[in-house]
N, CA, C, O and CB atoms as a CASP TS submission, in Angstrom:
PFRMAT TS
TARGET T0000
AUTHOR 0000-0000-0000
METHOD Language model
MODEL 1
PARENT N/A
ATOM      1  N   UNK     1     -67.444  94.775 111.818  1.00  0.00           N
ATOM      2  CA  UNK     1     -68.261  95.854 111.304  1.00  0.00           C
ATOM      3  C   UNK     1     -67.688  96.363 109.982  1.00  0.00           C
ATOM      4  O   UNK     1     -67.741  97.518 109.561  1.00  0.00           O
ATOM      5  CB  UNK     1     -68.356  96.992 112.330  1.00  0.00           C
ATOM      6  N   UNK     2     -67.093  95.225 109.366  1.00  0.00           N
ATOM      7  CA  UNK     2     -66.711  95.959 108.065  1.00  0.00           C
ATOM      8  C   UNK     2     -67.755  95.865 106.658  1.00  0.00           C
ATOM      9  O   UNK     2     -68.517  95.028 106.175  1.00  0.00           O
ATOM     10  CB  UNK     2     -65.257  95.322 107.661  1.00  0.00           C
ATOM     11  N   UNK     3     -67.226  97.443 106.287  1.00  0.00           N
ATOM     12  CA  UNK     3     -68.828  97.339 104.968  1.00  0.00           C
ATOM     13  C   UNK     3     -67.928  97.809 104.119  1.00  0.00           C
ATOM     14  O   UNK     3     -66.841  98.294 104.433  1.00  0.00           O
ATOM     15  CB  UNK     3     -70.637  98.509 105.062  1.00  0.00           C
ATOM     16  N   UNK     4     -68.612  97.598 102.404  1.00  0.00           N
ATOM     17  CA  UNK     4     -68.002  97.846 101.520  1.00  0.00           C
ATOM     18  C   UNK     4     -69.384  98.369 100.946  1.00  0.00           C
ATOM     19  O   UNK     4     -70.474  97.799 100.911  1.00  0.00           O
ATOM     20  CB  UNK     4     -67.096  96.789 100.943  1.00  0.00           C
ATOM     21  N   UNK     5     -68.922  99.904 100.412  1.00  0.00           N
ATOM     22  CA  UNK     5     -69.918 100.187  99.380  1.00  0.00           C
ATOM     23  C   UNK     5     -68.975 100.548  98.191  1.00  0.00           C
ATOM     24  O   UNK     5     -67.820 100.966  98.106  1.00  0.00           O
ATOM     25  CB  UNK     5     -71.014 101.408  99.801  1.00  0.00           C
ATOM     26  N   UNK     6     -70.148 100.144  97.140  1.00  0.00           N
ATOM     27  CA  UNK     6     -70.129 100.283  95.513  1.00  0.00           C
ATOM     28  C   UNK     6     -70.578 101.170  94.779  1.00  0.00           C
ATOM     29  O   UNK     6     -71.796 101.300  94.901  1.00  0.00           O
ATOM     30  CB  UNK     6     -70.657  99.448  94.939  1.00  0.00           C
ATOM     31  N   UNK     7     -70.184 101.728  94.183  1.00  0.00           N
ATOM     32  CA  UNK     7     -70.782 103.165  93.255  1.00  0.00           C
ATOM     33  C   UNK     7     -70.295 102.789  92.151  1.00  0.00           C
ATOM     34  O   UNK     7     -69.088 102.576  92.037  1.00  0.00           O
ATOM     35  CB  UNK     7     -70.257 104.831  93.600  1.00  0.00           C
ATOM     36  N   UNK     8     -71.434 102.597  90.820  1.00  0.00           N
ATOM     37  CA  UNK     8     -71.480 102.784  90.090  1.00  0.00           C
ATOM     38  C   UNK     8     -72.356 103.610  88.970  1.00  0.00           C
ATOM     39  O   UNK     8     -73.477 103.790  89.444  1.00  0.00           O
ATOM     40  CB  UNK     8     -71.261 102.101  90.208  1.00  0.00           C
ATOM     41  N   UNK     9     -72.245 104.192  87.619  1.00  0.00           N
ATOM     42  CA  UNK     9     -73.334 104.916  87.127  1.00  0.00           C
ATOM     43  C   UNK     9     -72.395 105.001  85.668  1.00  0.00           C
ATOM     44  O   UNK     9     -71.270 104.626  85.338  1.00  0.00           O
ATOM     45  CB  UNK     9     -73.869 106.476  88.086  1.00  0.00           C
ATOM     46  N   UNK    10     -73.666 105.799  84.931  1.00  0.00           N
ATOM     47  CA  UNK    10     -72.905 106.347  83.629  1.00  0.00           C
ATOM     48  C   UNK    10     -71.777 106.884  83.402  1.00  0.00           C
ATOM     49  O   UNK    10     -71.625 107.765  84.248  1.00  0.00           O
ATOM     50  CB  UNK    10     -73.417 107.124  83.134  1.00  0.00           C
ATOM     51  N   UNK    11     -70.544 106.812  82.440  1.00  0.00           N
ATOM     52  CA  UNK    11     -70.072 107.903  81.861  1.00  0.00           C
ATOM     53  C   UNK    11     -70.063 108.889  82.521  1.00  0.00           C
ATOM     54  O   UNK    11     -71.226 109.146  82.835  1.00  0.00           O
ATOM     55  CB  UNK    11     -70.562 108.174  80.910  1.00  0.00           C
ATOM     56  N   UNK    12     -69.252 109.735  82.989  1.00  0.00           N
ATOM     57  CA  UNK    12     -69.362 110.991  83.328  1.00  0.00           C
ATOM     58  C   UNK    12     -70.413 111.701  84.489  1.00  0.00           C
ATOM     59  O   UNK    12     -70.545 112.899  84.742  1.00  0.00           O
ATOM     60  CB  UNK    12     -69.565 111.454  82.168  1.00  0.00           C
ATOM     61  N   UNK    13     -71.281 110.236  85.249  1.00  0.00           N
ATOM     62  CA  UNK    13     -71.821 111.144  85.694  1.00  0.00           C
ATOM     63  C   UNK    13     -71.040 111.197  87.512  1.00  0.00           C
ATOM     64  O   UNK    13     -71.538 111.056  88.629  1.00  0.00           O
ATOM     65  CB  UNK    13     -73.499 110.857  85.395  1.00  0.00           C
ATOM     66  N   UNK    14     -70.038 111.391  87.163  1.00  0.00           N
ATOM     67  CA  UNK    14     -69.513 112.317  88.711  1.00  0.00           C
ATOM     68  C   UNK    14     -68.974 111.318  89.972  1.00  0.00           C
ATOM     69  O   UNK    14     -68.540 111.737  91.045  1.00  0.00           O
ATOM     70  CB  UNK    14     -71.086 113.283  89.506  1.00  0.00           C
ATOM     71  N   UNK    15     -69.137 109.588  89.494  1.00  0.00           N
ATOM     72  CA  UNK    15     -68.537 108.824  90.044  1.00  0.00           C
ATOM     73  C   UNK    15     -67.504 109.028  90.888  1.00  0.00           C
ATOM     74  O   UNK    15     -67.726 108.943  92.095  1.00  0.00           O
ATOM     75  CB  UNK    15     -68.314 108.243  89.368  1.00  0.00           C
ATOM     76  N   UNK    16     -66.302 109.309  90.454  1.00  0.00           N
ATOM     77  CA  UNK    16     -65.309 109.372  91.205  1.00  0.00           C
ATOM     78  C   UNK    16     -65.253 110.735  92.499  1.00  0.00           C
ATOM     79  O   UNK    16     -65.096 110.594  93.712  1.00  0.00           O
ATOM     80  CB  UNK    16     -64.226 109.396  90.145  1.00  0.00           C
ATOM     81  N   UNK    17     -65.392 111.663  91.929  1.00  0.00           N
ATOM     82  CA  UNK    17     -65.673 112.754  92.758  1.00  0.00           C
ATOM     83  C   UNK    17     -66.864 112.146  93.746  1.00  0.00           C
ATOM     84  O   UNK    17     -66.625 112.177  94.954  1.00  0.00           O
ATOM     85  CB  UNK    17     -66.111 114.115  91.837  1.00  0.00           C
ATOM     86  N   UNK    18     -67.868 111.709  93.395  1.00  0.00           N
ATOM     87  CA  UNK    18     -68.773 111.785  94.939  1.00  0.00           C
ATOM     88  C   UNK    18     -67.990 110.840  96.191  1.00  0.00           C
ATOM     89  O   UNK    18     -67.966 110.983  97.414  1.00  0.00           O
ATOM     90  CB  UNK    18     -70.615 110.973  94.675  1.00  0.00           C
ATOM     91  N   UNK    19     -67.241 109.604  95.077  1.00  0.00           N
ATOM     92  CA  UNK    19     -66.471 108.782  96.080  1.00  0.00           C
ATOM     93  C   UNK    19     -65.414 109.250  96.922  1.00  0.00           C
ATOM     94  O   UNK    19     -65.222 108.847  98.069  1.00  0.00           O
ATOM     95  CB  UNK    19     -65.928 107.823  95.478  1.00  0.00           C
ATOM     96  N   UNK    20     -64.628 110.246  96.230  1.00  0.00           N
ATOM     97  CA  UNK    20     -64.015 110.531  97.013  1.00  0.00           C
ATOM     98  C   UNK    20     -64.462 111.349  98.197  1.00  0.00           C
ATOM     99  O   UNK    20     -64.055 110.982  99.299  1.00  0.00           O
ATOM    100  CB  UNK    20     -63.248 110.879  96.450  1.00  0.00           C
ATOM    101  N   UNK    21     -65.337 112.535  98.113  1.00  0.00           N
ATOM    102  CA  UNK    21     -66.046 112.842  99.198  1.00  0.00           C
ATOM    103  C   UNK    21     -66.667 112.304  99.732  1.00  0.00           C
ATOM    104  O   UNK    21     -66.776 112.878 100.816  1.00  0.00           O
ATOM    105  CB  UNK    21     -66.550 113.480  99.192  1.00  0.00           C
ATOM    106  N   UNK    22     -67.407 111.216  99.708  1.00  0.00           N
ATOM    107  CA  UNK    22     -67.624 110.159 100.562  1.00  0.00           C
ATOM    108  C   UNK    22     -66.698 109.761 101.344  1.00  0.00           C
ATOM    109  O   UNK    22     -66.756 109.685 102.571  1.00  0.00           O
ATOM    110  CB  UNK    22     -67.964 109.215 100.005  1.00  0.00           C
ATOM    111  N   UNK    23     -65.624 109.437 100.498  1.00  0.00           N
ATOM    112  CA  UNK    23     -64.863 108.962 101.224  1.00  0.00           C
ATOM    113  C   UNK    23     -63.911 109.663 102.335  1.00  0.00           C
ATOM    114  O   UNK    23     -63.283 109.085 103.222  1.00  0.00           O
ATOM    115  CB  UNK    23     -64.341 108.403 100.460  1.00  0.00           C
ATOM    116  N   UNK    24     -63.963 111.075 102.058  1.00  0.00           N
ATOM    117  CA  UNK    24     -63.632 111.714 103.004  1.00  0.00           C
ATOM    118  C   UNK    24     -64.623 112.321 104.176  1.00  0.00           C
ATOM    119  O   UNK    24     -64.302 112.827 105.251  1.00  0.00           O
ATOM    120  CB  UNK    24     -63.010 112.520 102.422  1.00  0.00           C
ATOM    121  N   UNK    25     -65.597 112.158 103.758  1.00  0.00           N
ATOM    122  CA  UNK    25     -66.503 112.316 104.941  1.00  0.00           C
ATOM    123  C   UNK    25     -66.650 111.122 106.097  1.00  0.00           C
ATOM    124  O   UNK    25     -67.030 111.238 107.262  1.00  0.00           O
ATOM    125  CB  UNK    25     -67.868 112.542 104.344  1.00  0.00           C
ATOM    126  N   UNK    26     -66.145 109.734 105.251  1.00  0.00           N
ATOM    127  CA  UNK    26     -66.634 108.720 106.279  1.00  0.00           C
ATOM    128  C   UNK    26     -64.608 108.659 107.019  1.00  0.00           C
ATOM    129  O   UNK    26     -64.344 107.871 107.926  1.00  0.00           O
ATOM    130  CB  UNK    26     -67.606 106.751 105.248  1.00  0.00           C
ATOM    131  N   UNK    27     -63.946 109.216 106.661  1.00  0.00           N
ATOM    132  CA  UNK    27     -62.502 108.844 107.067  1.00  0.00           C
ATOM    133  C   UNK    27     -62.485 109.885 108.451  1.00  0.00           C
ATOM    134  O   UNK    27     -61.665 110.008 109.360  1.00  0.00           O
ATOM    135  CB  UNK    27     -61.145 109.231 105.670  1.00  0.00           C
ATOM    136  N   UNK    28     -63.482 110.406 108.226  1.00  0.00           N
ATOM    137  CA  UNK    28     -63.219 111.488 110.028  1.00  0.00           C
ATOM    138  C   UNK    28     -63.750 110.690 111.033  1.00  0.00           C
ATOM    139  O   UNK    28     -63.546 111.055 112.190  1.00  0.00           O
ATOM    140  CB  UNK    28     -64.252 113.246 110.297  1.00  0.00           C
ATOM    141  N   UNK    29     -64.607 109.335 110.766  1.00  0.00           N
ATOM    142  CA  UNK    29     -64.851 108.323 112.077  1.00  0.00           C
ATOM    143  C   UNK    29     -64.510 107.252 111.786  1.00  0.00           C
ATOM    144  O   UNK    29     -64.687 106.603 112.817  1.00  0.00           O
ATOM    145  CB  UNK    29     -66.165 108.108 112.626  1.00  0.00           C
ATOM    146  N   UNK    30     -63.953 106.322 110.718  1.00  0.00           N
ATOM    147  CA  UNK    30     -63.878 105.497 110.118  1.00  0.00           C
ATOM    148  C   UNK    30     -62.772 104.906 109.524  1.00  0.00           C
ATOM    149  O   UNK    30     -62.339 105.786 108.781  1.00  0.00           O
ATOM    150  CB  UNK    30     -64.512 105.710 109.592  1.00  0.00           C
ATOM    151  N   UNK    31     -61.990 103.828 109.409  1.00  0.00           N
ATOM    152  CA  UNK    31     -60.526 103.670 108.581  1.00  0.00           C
ATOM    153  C   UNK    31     -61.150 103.486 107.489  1.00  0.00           C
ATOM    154  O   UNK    31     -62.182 102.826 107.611  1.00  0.00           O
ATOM    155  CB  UNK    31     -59.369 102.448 108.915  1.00  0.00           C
ATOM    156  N   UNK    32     -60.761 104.014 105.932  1.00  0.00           N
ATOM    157  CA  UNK    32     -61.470 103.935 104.639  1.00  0.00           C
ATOM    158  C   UNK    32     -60.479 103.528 104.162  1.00  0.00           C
ATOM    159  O   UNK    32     -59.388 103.939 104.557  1.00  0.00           O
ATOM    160  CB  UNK    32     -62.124 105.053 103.948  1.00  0.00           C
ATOM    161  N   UNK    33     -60.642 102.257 102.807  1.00  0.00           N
ATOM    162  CA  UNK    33     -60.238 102.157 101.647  1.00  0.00           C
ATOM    163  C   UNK    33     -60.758 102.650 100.546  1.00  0.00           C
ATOM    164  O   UNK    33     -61.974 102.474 100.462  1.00  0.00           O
ATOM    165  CB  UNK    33     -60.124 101.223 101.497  1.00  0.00           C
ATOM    166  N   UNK    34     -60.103 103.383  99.395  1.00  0.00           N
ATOM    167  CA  UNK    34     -61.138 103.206  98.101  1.00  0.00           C
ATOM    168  C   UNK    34     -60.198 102.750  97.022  1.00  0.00           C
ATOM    169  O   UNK    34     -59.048 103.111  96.773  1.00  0.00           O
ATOM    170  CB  UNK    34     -62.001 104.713  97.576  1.00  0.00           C
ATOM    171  N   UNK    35     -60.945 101.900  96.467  1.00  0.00           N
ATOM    172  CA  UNK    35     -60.552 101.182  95.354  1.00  0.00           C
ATOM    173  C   UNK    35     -61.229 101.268  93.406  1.00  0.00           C
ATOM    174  O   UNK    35     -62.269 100.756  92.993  1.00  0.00           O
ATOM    175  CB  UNK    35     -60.835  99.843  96.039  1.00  0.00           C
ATOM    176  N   UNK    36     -60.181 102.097  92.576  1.00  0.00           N
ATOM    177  CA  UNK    36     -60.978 102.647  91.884  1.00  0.00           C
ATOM    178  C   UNK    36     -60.559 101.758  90.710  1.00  0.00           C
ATOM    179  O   UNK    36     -59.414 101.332  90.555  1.00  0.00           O
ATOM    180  CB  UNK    36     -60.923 104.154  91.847  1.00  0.00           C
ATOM    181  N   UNK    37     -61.456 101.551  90.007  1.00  0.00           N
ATOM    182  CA  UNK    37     -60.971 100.040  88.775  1.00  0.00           C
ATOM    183  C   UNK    37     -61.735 100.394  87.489  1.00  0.00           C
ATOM    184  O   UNK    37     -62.429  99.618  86.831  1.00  0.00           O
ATOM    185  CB  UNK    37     -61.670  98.078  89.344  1.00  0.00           C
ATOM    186  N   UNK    38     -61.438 102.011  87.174  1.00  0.00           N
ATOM    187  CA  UNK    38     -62.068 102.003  86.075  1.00  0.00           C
ATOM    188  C   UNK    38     -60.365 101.941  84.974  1.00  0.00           C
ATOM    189  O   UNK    38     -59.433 102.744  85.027  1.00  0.00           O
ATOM    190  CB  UNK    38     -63.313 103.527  86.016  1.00  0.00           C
ATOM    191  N   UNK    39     -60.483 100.819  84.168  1.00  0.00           N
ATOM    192  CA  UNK    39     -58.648 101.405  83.234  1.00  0.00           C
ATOM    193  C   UNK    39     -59.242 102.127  82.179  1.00  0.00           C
ATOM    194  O   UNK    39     -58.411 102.147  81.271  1.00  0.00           O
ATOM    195  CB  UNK    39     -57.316  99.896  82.299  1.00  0.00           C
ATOM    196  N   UNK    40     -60.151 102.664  81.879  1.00  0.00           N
ATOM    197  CA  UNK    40     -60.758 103.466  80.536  1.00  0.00           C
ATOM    198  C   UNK    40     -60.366 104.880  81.240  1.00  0.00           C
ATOM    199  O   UNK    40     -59.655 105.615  80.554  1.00  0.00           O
ATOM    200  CB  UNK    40     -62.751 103.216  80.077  1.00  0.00           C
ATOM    201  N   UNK    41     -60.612 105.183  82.075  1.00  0.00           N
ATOM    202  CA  UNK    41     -60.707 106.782  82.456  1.00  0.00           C
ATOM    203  C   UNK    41     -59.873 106.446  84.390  1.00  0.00           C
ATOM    204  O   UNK    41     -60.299 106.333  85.539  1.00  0.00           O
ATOM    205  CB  UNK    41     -63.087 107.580  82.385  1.00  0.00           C
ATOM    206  N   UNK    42     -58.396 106.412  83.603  1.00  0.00           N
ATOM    207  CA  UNK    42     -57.906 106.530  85.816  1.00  0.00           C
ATOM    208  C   UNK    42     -58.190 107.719  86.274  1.00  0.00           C
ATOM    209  O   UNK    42     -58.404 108.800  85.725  1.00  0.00           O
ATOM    210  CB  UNK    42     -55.972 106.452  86.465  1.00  0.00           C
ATOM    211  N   UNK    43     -58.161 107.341  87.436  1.00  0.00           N
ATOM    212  CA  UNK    43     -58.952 108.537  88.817  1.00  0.00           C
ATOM    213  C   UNK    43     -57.845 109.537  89.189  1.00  0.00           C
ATOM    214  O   UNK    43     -58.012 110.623  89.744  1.00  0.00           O
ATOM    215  CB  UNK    43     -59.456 107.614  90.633  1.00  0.00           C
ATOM    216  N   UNK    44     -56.589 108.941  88.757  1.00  0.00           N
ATOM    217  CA  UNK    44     -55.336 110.014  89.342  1.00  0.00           C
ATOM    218  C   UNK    44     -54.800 111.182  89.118  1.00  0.00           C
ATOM    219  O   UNK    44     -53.760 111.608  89.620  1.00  0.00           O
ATOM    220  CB  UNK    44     -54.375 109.646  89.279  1.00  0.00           C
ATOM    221  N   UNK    45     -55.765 111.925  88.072  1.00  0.00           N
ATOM    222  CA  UNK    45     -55.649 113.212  87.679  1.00  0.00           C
ATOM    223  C   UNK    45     -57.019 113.952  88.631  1.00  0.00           C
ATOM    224  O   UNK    45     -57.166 115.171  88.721  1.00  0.00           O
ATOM    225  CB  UNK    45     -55.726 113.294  85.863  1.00  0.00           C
ATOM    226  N   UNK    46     -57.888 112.985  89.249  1.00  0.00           N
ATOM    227  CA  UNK    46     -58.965 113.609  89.850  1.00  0.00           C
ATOM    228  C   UNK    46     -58.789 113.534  91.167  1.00  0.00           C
ATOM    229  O   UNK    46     -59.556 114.287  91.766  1.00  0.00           O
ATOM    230  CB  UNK    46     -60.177 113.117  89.497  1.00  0.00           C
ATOM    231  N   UNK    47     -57.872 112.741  92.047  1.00  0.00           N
ATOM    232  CA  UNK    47     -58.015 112.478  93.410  1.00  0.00           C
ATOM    233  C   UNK    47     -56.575 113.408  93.728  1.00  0.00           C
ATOM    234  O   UNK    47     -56.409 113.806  94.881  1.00  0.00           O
ATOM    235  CB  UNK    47     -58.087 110.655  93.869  1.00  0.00           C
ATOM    236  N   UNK    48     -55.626 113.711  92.745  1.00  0.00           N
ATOM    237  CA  UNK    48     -53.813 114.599  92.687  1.00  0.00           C
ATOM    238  C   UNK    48     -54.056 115.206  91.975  1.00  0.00           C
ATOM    239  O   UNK    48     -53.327 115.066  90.993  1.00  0.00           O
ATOM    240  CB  UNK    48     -52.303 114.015  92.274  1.00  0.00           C
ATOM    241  N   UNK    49     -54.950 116.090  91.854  1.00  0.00           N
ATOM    242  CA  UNK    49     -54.995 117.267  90.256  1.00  0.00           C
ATOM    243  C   UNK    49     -53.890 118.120  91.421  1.00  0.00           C
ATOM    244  O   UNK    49     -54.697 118.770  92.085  1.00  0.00           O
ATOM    245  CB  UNK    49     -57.211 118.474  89.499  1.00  0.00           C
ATOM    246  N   UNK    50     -52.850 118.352  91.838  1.00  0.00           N
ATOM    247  CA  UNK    50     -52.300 119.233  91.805  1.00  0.00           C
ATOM    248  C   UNK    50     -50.803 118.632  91.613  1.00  0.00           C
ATOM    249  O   UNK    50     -49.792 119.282  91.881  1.00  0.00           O
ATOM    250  CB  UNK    50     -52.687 120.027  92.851  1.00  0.00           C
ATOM    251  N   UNK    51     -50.798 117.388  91.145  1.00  0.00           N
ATOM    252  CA  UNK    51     -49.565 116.394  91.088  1.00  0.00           C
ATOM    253  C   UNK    51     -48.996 117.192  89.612  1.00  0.00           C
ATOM    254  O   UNK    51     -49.824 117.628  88.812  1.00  0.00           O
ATOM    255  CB  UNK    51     -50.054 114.357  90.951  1.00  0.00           C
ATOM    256  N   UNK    52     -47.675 117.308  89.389  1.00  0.00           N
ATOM    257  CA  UNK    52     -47.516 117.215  87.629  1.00  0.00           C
ATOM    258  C   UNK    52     -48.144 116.306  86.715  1.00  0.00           C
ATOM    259  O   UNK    52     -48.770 115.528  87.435  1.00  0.00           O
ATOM    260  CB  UNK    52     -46.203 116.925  87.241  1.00  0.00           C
ATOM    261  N   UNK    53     -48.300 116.010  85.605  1.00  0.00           N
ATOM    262  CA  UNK    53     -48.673 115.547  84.789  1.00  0.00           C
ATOM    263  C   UNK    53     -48.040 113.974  84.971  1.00  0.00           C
ATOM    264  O   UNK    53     -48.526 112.852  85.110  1.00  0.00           O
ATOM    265  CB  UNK    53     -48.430 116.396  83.714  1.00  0.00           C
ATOM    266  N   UNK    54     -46.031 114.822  84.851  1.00  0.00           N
ATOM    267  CA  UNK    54     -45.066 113.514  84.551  1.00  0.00           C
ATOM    268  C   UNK    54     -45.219 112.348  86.134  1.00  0.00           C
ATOM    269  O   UNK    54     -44.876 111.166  86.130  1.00  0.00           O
ATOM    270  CB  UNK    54     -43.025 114.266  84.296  1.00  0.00           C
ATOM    271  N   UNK    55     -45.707 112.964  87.136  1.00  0.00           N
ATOM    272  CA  UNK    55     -45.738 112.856  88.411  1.00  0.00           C
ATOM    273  C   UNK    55     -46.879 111.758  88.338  1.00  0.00           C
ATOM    274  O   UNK    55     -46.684 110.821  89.113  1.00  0.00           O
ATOM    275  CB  UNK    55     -45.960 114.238  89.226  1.00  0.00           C
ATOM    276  N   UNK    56     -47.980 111.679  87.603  1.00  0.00           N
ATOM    277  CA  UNK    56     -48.967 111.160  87.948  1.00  0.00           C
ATOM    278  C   UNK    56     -48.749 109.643  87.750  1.00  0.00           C
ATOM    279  O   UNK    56     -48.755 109.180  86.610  1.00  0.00           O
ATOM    280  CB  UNK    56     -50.011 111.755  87.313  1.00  0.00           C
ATOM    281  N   UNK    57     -48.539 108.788  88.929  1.00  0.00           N
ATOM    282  CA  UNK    57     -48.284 107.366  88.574  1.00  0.00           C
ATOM    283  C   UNK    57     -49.058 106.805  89.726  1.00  0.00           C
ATOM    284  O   UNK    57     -49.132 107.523  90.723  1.00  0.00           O
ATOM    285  CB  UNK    57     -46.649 106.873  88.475  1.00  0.00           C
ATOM    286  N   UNK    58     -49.720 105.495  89.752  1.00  0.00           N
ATOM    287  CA  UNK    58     -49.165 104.963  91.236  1.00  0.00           C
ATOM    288  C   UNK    58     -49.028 104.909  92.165  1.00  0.00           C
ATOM    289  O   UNK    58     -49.695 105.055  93.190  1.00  0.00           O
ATOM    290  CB  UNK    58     -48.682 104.872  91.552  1.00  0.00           C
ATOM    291  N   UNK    59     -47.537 104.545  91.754  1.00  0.00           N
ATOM    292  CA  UNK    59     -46.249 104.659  92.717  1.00  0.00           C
ATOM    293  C   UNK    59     -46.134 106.253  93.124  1.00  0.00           C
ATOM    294  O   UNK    59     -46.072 106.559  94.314  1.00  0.00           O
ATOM    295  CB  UNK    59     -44.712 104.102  91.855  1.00  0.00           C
ATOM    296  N   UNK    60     -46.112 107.110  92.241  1.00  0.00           N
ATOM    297  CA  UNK    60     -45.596 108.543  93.282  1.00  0.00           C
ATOM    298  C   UNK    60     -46.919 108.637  94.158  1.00  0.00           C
ATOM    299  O   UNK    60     -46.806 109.158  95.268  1.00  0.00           O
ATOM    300  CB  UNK    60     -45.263 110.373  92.266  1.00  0.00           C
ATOM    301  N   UNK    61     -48.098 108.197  93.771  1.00  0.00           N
ATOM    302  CA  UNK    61     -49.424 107.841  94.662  1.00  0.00           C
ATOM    303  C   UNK    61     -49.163 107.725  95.868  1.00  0.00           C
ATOM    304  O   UNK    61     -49.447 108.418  96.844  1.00  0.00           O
ATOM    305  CB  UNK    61     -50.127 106.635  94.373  1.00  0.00           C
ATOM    306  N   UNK    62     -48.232 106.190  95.655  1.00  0.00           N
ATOM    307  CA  UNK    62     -48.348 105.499  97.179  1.00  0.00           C
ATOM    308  C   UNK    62     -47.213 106.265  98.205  1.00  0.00           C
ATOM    309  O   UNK    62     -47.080 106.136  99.422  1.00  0.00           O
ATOM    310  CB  UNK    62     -47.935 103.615  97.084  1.00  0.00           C
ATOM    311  N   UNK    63     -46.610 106.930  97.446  1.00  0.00           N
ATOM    312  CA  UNK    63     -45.284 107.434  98.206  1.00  0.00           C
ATOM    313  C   UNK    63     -45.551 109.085  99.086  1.00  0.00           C
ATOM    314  O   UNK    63     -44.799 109.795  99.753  1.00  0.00           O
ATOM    315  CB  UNK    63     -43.914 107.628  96.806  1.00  0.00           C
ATOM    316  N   UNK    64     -46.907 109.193  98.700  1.00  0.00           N
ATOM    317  CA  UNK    64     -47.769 110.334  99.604  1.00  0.00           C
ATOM    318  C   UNK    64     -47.840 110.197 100.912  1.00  0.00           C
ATOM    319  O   UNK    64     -47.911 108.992 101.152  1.00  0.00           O
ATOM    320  CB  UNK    64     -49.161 110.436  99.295  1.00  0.00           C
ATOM    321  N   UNK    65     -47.860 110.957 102.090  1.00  0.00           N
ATOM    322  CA  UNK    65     -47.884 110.413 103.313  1.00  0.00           C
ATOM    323  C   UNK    65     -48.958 110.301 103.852  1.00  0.00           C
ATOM    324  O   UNK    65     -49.308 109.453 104.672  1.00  0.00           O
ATOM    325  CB  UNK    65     -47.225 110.922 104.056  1.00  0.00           C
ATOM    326  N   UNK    66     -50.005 111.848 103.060  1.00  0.00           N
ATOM    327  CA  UNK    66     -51.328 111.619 103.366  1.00  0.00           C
ATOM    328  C   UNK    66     -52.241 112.083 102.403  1.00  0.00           C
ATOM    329  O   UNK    66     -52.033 113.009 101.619  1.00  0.00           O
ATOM    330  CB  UNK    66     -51.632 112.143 104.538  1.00  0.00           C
ATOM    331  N   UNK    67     -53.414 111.301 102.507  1.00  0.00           N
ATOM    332  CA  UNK    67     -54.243 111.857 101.033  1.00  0.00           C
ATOM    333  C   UNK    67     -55.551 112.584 101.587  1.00  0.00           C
ATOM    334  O   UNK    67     -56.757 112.396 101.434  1.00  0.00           O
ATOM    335  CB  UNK    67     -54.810 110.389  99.823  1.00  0.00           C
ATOM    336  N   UNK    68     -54.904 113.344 102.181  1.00  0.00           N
ATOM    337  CA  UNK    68     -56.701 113.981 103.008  1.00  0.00           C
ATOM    338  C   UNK    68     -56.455 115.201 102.125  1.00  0.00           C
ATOM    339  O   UNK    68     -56.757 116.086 102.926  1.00  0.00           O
ATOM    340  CB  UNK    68     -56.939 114.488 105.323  1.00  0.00           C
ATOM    341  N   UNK    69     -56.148 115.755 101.139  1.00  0.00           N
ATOM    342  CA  UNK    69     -56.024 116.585 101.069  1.00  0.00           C
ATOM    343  C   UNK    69     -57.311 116.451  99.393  1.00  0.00           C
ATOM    344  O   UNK    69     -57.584 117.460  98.742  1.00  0.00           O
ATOM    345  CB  UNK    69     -54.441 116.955 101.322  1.00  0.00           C
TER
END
């Protein structure tokens, strides 16, 4: 039963944010991956806006224990 959905759209229009609430809406019944592959504009100031700046990598990413937050 595994599915993969795709979101894509313009520039700015709100991509990453709906995914991630998506993606947290489907992680309360569901094991979720999301996989974000834009290198023009990374997602890691939008999915850790409360990370430092110097903090934002990755790696200090993966070293989170949980990302429900």
């Amino acid at each position: 039963m595994n599915k993969a959905i795709t979101i894509w759209g313009s520039p700015n229009s709100s991509k990453t944010i709906f995914s991630v609430k998506l993606a947290n809406e489907l992680s309360k019944t569901h094991n979720v991956i999301v996989v974000f592959c834009d290198i023009v504009a990374p997602s890691l100031g939008t999915i850790l806006p409360f990370i430092s700046e110097k903090d934002r990598s990755l790696g200090k990413a993966l070293e989170i224990p949980t990302l429900t937050q």
